[in-house]
Structure formats: C-alpha cells, structure tokens
C-alpha positions in Angstrom: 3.5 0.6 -72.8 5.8 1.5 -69.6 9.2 2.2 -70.4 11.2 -0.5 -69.4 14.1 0.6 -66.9 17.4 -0.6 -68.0 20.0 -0.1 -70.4 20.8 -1.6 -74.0 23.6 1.3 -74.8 26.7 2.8 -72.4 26.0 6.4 -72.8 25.5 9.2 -70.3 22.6 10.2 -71.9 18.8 8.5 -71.7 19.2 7.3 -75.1 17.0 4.1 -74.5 14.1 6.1 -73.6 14.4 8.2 -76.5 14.3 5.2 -78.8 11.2 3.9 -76.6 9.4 6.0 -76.1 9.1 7.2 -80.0 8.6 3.3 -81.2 5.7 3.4 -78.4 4.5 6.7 -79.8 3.8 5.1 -83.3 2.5 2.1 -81.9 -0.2 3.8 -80.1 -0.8 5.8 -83.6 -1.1 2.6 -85.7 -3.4 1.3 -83.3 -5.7 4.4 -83.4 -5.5 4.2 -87.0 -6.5 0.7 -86.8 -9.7 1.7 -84.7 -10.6 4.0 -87.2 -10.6 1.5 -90.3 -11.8 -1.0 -88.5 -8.7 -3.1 -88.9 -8.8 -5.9 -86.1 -4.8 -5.8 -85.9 -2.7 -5.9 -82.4 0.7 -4.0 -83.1 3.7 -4.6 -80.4 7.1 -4.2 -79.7 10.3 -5.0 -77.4 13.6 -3.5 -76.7 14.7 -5.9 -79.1 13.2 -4.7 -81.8 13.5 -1.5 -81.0 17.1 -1.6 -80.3 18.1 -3.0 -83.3 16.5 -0.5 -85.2 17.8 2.1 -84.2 21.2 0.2 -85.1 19.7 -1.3 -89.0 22.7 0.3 -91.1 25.3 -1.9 -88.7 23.2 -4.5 -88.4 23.1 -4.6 -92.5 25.0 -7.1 -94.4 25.2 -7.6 -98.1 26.9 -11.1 -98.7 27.9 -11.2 -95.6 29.7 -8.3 -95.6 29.5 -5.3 -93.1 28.8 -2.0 -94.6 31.7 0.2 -95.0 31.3 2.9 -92.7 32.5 6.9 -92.0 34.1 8.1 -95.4 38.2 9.1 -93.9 37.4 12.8 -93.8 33.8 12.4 -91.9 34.6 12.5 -87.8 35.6 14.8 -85.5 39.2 16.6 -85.8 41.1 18.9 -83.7 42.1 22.3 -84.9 44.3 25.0 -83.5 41.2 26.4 -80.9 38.4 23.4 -80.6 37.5 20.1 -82.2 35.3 20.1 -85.5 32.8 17.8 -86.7 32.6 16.7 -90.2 30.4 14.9 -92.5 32.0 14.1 -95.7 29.9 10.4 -96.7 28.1 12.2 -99.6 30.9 13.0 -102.5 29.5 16.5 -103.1 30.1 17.6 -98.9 33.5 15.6 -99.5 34.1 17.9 -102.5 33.3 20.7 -100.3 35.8 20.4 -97.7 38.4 19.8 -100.3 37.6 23.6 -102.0 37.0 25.0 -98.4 40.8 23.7 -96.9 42.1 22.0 -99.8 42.8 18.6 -98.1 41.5 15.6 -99.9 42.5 13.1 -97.6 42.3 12.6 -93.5 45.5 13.1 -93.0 45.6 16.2 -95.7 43.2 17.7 -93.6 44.7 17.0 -90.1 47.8 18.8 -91.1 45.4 22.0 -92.4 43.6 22.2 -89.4 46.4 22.5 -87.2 46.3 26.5 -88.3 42.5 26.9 -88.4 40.3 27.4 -85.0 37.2 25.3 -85.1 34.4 28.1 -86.1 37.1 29.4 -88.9 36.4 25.6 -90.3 33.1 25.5 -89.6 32.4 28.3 -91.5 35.1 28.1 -94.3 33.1 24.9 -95.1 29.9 25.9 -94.7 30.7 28.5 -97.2 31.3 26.1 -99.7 27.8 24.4 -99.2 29.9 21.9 -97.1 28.9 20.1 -93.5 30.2 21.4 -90.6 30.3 22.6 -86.9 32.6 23.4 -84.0 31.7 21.2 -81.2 29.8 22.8 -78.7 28.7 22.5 -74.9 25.3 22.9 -74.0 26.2 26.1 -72.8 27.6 27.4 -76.0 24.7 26.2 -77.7 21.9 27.5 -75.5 23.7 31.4 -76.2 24.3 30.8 -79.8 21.1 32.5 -82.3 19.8 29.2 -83.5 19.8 27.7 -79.8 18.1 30.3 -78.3 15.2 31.2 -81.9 14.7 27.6 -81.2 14.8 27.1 -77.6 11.1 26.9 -77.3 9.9 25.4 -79.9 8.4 21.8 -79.8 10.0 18.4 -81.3 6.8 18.2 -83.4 4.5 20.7 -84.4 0.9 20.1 -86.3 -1.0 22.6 -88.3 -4.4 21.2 -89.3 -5.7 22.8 -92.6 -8.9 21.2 -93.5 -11.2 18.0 -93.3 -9.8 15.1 -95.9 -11.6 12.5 -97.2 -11.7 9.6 -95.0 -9.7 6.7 -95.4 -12.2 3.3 -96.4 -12.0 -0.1 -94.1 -8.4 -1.5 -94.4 -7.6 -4.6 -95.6 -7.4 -7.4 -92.8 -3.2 -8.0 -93.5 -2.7 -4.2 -94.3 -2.7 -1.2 -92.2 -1.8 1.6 -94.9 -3.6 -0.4 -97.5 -4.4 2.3 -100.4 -2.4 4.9 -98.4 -0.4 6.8 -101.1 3.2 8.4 -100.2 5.5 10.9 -102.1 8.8 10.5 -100.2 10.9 13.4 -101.2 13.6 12.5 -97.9 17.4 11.1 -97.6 19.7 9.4 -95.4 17.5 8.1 -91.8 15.4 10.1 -90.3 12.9 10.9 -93.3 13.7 7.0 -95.2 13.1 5.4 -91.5 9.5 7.2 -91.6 8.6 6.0 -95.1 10.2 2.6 -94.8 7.6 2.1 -91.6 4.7 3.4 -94.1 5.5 0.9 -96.7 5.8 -2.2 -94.7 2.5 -0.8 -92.9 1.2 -1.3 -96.7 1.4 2.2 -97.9 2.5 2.4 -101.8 5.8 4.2 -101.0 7.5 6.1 -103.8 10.4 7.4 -103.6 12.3 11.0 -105.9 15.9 11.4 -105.7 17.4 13.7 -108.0 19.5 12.2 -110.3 23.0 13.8 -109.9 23.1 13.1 -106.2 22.3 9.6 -105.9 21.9 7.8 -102.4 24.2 5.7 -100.9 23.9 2.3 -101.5 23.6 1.1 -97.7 21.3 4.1 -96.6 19.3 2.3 -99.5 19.2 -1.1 -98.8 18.7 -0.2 -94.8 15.5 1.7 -95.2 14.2 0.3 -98.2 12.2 -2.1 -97.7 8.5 -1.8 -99.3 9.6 1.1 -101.0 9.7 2.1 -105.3 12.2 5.1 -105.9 12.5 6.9 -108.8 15.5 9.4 -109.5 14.2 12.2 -111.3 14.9 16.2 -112.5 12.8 18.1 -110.3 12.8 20.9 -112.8 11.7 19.0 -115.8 8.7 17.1 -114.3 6.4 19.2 -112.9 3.4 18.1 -115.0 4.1 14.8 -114.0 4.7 15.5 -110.2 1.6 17.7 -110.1 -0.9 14.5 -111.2 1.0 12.4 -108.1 0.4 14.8 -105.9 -3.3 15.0 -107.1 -3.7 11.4 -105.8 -1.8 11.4 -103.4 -2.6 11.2 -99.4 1.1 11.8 -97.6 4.2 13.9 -98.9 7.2 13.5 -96.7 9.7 16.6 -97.4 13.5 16.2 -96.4 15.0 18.7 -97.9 16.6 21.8 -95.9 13.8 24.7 -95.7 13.6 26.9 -98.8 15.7 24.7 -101.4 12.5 23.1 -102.8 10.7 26.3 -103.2 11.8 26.7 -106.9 10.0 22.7 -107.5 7.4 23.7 -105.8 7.8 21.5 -102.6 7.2 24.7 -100.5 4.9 22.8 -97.8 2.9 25.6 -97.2 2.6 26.4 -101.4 1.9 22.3 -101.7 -1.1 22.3 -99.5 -2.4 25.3 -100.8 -2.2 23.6 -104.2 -3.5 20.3 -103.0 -5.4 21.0 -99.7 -6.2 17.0 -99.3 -2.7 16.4 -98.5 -0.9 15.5 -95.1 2.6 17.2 -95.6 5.6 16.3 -93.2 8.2 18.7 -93.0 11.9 17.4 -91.8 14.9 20.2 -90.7 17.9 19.6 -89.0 17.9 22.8 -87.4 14.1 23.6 -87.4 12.4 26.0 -89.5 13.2 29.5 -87.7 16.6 31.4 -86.7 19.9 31.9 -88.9 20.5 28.5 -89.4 17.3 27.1 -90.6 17.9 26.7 -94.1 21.2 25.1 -93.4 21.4 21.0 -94.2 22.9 19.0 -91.5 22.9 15.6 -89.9 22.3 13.3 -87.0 25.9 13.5 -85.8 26.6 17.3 -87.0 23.6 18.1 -84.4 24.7 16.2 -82.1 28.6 18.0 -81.9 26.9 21.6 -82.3 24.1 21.5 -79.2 26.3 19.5 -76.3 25.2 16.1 -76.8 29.0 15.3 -78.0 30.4 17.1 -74.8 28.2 14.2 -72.4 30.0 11.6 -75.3 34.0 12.1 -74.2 36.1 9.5 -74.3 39.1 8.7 -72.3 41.4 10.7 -74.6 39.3 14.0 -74.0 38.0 13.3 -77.9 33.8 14.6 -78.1 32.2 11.5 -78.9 28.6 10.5 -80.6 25.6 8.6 -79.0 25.9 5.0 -79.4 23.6 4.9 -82.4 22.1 7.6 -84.8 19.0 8.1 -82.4 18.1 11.5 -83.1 17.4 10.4 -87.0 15.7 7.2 -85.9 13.8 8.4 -83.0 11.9 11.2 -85.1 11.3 9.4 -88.0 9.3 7.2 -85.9 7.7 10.2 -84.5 6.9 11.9 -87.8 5.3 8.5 -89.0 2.7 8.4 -86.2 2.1 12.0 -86.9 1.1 11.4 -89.8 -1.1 8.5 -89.0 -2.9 10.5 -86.4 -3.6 12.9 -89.4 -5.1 10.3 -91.2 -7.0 8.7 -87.9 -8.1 12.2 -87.5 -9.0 12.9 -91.4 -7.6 16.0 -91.1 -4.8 18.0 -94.0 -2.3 19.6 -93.1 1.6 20.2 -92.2 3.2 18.7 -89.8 6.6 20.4 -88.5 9.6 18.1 -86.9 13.5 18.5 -86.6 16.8 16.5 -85.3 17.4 19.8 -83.2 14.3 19.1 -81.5 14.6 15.5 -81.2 18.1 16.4 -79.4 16.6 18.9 -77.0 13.9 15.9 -75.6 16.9 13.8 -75.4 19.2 16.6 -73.3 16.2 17.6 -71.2 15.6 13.6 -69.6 16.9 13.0 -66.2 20.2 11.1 -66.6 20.1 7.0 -66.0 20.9 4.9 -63.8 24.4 3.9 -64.6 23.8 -0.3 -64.8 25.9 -2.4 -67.3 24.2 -2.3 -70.1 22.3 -5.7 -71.1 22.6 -7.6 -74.3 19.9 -7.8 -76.2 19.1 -10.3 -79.0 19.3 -8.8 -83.0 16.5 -9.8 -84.2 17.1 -10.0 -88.3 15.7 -11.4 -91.6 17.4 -12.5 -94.4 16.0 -11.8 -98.2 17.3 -11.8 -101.4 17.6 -8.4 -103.1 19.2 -7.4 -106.6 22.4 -6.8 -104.5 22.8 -9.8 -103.4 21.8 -11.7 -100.1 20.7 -9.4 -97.4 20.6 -9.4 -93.7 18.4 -6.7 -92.1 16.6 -5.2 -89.2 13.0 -4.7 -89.8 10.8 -1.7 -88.4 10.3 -2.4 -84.4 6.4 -2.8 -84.7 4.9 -6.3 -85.6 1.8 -6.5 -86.3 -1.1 -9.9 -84.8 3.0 -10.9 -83.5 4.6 -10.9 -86.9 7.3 -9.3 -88.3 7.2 -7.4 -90.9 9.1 -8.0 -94.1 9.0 -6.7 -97.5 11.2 -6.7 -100.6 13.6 -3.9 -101.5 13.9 -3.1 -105.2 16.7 -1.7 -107.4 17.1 1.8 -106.5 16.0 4.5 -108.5 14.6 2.5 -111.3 10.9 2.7 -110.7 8.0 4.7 -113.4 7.3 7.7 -112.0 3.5 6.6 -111.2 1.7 5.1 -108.4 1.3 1.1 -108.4 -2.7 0.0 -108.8 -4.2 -0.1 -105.5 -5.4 -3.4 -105.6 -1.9 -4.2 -105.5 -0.6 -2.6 -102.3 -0.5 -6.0 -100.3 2.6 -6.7 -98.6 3.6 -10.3 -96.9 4.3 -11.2 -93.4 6.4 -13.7 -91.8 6.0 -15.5 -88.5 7.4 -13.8 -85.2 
C-alpha cells in the first residue's frame, strides 16, 4: 500500500509516514504469514485506523471518563542552563526525582531547578535510578557517545539461530491460532506488539513483577486479548522454564542486562530453548554508554532533537503529536516476529525507540497542508472496570475489526490457556 500524502497531525516532522508505513509493514507480514498457513484472510487498513492507534491511550475512556494524563512532575522544566525532560508517571521514577532534588511536587521542583543546569539534573536523577535528560538538538545528540555508538545501527535487526518447527494450517477466523507468547514488556511500544498478537489469536500472557504494577490505563489500552500474571521473577523459575518450553514468541522489554539474573538474557534464553523467536525492546539500543539505561518515548524524543523541531510559541521543546516512536515499532517488532514464524526460523530479533526516532529524523520534511480530520474509529465493551471505549489495532482482517475482551489485570494462572481455546471474536467493519 502507497503512503497516502497528506496530513492527520501538525508537526514539522513526517510523523504520518512513520505511523504508515509500520502499520503497512505488519500488514504485509500477516499476510505472508497467512500464505504460509494457508489462511485465506485479506488484512487492510486506513489512516483512520491507523491514526487512532497511534492515539489509543487518549482515545480511552472508562465510564466515560478521559484518562488522567502526565503525573505534575513528568514534562519538560527549565533549569538555570537548558530545559529537562522528565518522566515521573510510574511512583518509583517519581520517588526518584524526589531523593535526586528533594521536590515532591511541580512547583517544589520548579523552584529547585532554578539552581541546577540541565545535565546536573539529568544526571542527579539518573543517579537515583530516576528518568531523565537535557533536551538536546540533533547536533548535540549526533556528538554525544550513545548518538554516535549508535549512529549506524538499524531500527531492527534479526539474527536467525536455527530452523523451528513449522507452524500447522491456521484456523479460518484466526491468524496466530496456537501461536504461544511470553510477554515480558511495559508501557506501549512492547504491550502494542503483544496486544496485535493476541487479537491476531495468539494466547498472550502477560509477567509483571508484583511490586511495580502497571498503570491502570496503559492496561486497559493495550490489553485487549491478553492474560497477565504479576509474578516474583526470582521465585518462579521452574515454573517459567516449562512456559518457555512450549512456548513459540518471548517479547523482552526490559532495559539490557537487568533480566540477566532471571534468566531473560535473550541470547542465554535461546541458547536454553533454541525453538524460540525472542524480541528484544531498548530505548537506547543495545550498544554504547547508555544502553542499559530505561527510558521512554518522550525521554528519547527530548535527548536526540526530535523535541527541538517540536517548539512552541513560548520557545518551550515540545513532543510529537502522539507517542509514535512506541507505537510505530511495536508494530514493527510484531511483523518481525511474524516473518520469523513465516520463515520457521529461531532466533532474536533486536529493535529500539532510538532507532525508531532516527527513521523518523532522517524523512524528508512534509508538505506543510492543514492537517485533515479523520474519523476515530472506536468500540465499546464491557470490562471489570467498567464500560470501555477503545481503539482497536489498525489491521482488520476479511474487513472486520478486531475486538477482544480485556481481563482483570494481573490475576491470571501462570500457565498457557488449552489451545483449542485460542479463538477470538470479530465484529463487523
């Protein structure tokens, strides 16, 4: 499918072929995975769909009501030298900050910064296991060590490891049908992968750790299809071990190196369980000094220029108009791993935000036309949390959209559901 030429979003930046481009990247997957299991489907899209997507947490409502947004001390501040940008949302990075500068509040921490330069905060913070970065320009970024260890690398990269056992004929109203998923990611980019998996038919679990819970709306946006279990990594290996044993996909979202001591090492999983594909999410990729940092959509975004092309009439840095770099390669990592399973072929495939944000910086700047509306296309469902209004994953599949329940979160056995029951239900376009 040709991208289509005009604009959904008022930003200097090619966000809408971005988005398209990676929604048409899946489709084309699905459909070779089709071919392969002899599944007579048709899988399509529209900027629509796609656009609304990309937007599912603000298109969310529970009730009725809109979810509740940045927590006060998430956002971009100004300090003595520079603007910072910080991610608070999660009460452990909010926690963080408040050790790092001792401000618990927004306005607590305007006052504080007032005598801190902007990489004093960013690495007071990061000290403290916290999120944060100065905002940089392109420039900046392109001479600091993680812009240039990673200037070369791809958005994606795939390392076959050895022939897997193929996948038999899929069911005629399920794509993923018998497809079995660990998901071991959090907040978009990794949950927007699975959730695509599930409501392609895969049996989707889902591990949190206990003491660090999700947030409710992150839930609730890319839930659907999806079991989750919370669970202590460090007490359940046994258990863990058998999943893996029959399991086909393990989707890792965890900064590089902090799942070693579990065992989630990708390349120490595989070598355990050679039948598995293994996605690997970063932020900041998987070489240079900040690799095994955590970070974000919008904390990548403020450190490698995209915020600079983002300022607003106050001179503030500002944000893409919607969390594309999470959205965008969770849709690519999900037809990745499809093609692994077209091509019955183990392995580990690589794929960061930092990568996803150097596709986006290297496009040719739009055309600058107003930017046209564009229908949400939504369903509504009941849930245990009440009435829900939600975006669905862009593809539909023989024109219907696909729509599957969401569960309570974290509640689910820590086993996979019978195979014979990994149906889902469609509804009409």
């Amino acid at each position: 499918m040709d991208f289509e030429p005009r604009r959904w979003w008022d930003c200097s930046l090619d966000v809408e072929r971005l988005a398209w481009t990676s929604v048409v990247q899946v489709k084309e997957a699905a459909e070779r995975l089709a071919k392969r299991r002899r599944a007579p489907m048709r899988f399509d899209t529209s900027p629509a769909r796609v656009a609304a997507s990309f937007a599912a947490i603000e298109h969310l409502r529970v009730d009725g009501r809109e979810p509740s947004g940045w927590a006060p001390m998430s956002g971009y501040f100004p300090t003595a030298k520079g603007w910072v940008r910080l991610h608070a949302n999660y009460p452990h990075h909010a926690a963080a900050i408040t050790r790092a500068l001792g401000a618990s509040t927004s306005d607590e921490l305007t006052n504080v910064l007032r005598e801190w330069t902007a990489l004093e905060v960013e690495s007071a913070i990061t000290q403290e296991r916290g999120i944060a970065v100065a905002v940089r320009t392109g420039q900046q970024w392109g001479g600091h060590p993680q812009g240039v260890a990673t200037a070369n690398d791809p958005w994606v990269a795939v390392e076959q490891h050895q022939e897997r056992p193929p996948l038999p004929a899929a069911s005629e109203c399920s794509l993923l049908d018998g497809v079995r998923v660990l998901d071991f990611t959090r907040v978009i980019a990794g949950p927007t992968c699975s959730q695509l998996l599930a409501c392609l038919g895969a049996d989707v679990l889902r591990i949190d750790p206990p003491d660090r819970p999700e947030l409710l709306e992150q839930h609730l946006s890319t839930g659907m299809g999806k079991r989750s279990s919370t669970i202590d990594l460090a007490t359940c290996r046994e258990n863990l071990e058998t999943l893996f044993s029959s399991a086909d996909v393990v989707l890792l979202g965890y900064r590089p190196g902090s799942m070693t001591r579990f065992g989630l090492d990708p390349d120490d999983l595989l070598d355990r369980h050679s039948h598995l594909v293994i996605a690997s999410l970063s932020a900041w990729g998987e070489r240079g000094p900040w690799a095994q940092r955590p970070g974000f959509d919008s904390i990548v975004q403020a450190a490698c220029g995209i915020a600079t092309y983002c300022i607003n009439r106050e001179s503030r840095p500002g944000a893409l108009p919607v969390q594309a770099l999470d959205h965008s390669t969770g849709y690519v990592m999900a037809a990745h791993v499809m093609d692994s399973l077209a091509n019955e072929s183990s392995g580990i495939i690589r794929i960061s935000l930092l990568g996803a944000a150097r596709t986006l910086l290297a496009y040719q700047p739009p055309t600058f036309d107003a930017p046209t509306g564009l229908t949400v296309p939504t369903v509504a469902m009941d849930s245990p949390y009440g009435k829900l209004t939600l975006v669905t994953p862009p593809l539909t599949v023989d024109r219907q959209t696909i729509e599957r329940p969401i569960g309570i979160y974290g509640l689910s056995p820590l086993a996979w559901a019978p195979r014979s029951n990994a149906h889902g239900t469609t509804t009409p376009h």
